[in-house]
matplotlib code that plots the C-alpha trace (Angstrom):
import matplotlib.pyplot as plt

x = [155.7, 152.3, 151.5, 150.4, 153.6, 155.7, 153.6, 154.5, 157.9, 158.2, 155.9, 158.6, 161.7, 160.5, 159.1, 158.9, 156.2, 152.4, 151.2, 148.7, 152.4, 153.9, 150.8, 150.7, 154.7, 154.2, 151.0, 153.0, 155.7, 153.6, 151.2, 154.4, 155.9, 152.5, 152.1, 155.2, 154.5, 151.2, 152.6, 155.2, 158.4, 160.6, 161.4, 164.8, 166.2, 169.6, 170.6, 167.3, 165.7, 164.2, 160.3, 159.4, 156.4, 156.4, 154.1, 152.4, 151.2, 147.4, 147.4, 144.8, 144.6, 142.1, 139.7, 141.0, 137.2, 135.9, 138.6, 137.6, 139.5, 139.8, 141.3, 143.7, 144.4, 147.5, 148.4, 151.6, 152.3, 154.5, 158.1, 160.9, 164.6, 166.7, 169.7, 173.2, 173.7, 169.8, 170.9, 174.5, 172.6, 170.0, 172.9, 175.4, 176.9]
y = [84.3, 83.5, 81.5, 79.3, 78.7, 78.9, 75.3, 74.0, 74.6, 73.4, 70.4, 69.4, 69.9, 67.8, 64.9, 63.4, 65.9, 65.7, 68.9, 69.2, 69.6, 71.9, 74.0, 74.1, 75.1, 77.8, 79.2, 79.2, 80.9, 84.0, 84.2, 84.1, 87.6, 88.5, 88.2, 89.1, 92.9, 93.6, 92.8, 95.7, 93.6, 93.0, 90.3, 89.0, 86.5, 86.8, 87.1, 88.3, 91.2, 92.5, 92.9, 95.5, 98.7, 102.1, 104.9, 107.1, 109.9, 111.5, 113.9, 115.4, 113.5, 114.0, 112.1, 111.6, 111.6, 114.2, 116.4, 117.1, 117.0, 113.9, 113.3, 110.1, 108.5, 108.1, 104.7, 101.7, 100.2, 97.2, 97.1, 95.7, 96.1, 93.9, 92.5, 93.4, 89.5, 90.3, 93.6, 92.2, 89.6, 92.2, 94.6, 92.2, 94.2]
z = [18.1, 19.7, 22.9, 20.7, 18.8, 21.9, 22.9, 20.0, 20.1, 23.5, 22.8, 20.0, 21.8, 24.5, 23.8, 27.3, 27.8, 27.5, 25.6, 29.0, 31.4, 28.9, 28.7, 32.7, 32.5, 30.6, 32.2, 36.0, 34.1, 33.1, 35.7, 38.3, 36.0, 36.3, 40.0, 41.0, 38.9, 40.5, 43.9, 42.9, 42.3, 39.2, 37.7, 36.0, 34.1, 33.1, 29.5, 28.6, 30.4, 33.2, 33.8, 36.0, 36.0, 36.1, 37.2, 35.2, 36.4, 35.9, 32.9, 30.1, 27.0, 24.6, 22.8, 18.9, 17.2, 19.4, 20.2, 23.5, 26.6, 28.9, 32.5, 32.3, 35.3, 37.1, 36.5, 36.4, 33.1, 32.2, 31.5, 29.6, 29.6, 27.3, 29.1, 28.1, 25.8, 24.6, 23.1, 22.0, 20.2, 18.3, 17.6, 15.3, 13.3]

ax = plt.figure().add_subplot(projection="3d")
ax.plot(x, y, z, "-o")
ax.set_aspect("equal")
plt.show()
């Protein structure tokens, strides 16, 4: 699903809403997970996941054209951990 579809789908399930306050609802709800992870902090909602980052440390990588050798820097990325009812729900046998 795209941003894009995730308006619509909000947009339709409620109707009380003009697309403008639904679009404003879910731009607060990302840029908050996004705010919240540069300042360093986690973020979880219960029954879904957890967003968090993790460090990366500096390494050599190497350029896949070329070959040659490059310094990567040391660095957080983004992260996800399915809650416990998230992963039930993806693992139904």
């Amino acid at each position: 699903m795209i941003r894009s579809e995730l308006l619509q789908v909000l947009a339709k399930e409620n109707p009380d809403l003009r697309a403008e306050d639904v679009e404003r609802a879910v731009d607060a709800f990302f840029e908050e997970i996004s705010q919240r992870l540069v300042d360093g902090g986690r973020v979880e909602l219960r029954g879904f996941g957890a967003f968090s980052t993790r460090h990366r440390e500096s390494r050599q990588g190497r350029n896949p054209r070329t070959g040659e050798s490059v310094d990567v820097p040391e660095k957080r990325v983004p992260y996800f951990k399915p809650g416990k009812e998230m992963r039930a729900r993806l693992n139904v046998s």
